[in-house]
C-alpha positions as CSV (number, residue, x, y, z in Angstrom):
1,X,9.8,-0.1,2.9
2,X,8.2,-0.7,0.0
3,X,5.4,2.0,-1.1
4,X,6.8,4.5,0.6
5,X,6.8,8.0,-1.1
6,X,10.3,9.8,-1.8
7,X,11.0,13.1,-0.5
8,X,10.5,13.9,-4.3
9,X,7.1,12.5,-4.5
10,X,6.3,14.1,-1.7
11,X,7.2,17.5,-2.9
12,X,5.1,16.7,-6.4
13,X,2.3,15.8,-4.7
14,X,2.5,19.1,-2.3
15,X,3.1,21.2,-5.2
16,X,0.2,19.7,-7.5
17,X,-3.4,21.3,-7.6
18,X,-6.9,20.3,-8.6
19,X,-7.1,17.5,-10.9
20,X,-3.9,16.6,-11.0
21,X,-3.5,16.6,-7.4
22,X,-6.3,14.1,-7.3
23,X,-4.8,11.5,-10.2
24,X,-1.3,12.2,-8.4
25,X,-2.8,11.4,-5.3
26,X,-4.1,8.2,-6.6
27,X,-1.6,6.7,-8.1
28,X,0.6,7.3,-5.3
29,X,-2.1,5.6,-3.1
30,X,-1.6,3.0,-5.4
31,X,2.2,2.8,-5.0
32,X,1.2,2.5,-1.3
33,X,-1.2,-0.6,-1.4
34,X,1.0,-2.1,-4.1
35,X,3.5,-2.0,-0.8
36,X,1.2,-3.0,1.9
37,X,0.5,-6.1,-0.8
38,X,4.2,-6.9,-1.0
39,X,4.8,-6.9,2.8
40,X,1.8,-9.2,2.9
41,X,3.0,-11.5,0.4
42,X,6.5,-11.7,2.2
43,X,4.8,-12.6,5.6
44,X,2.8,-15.5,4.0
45,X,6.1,-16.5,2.0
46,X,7.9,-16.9,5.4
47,X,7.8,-20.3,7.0
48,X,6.5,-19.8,10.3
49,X,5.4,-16.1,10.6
50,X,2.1,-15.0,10.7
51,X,0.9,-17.9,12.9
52,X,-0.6,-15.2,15.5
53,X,-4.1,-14.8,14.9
54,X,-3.8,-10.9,15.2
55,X,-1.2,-10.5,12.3
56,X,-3.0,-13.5,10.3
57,X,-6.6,-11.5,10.3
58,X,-4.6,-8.5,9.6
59,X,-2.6,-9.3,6.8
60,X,-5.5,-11.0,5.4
61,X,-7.6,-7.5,6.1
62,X,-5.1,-5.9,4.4
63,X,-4.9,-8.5,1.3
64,X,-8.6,-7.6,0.9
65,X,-9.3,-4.3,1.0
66,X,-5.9,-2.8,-0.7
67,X,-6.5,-5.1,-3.4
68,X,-10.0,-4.3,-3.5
69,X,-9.5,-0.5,-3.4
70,X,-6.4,-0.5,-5.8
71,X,-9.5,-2.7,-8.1
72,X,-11.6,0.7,-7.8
């Protein structure tokens, strides 16, 4: 799934302390949205999905404020 942290991320970002805990932390929170983006941009790329309102108002929830937050 895209965004999704390796075991090896993981273990960096366990390992990592004060400030560079916090700018690993971003930019794997990044990674992350950049991923939530991507699975939104497939849905909308698909013909015929997304035509539920719940998934439409949430992909488009999550368009917004990942992009918004990766913006930051």
């Amino acid at each position: 799934m895209p965004g999704m942290l390796t075991a090896e991320e993981m273990d960096r970002l366990a390992q990592a302390k004060g400030p560079g805990f916090d700018r690993l932390f971003l930019e794997y929170m990044i990674k992350h949205h950049e991923g939530a983006l991507k699975m939104v941009a497939d849905l909308n790329a698909t013909p015929l999905s997304g035509q539920d309102i719940d998934v439409s108002v949430f992909a488009n929830d999550v368009e917004i404020v990942q992009t918004a937050e990766i913006d930051a």
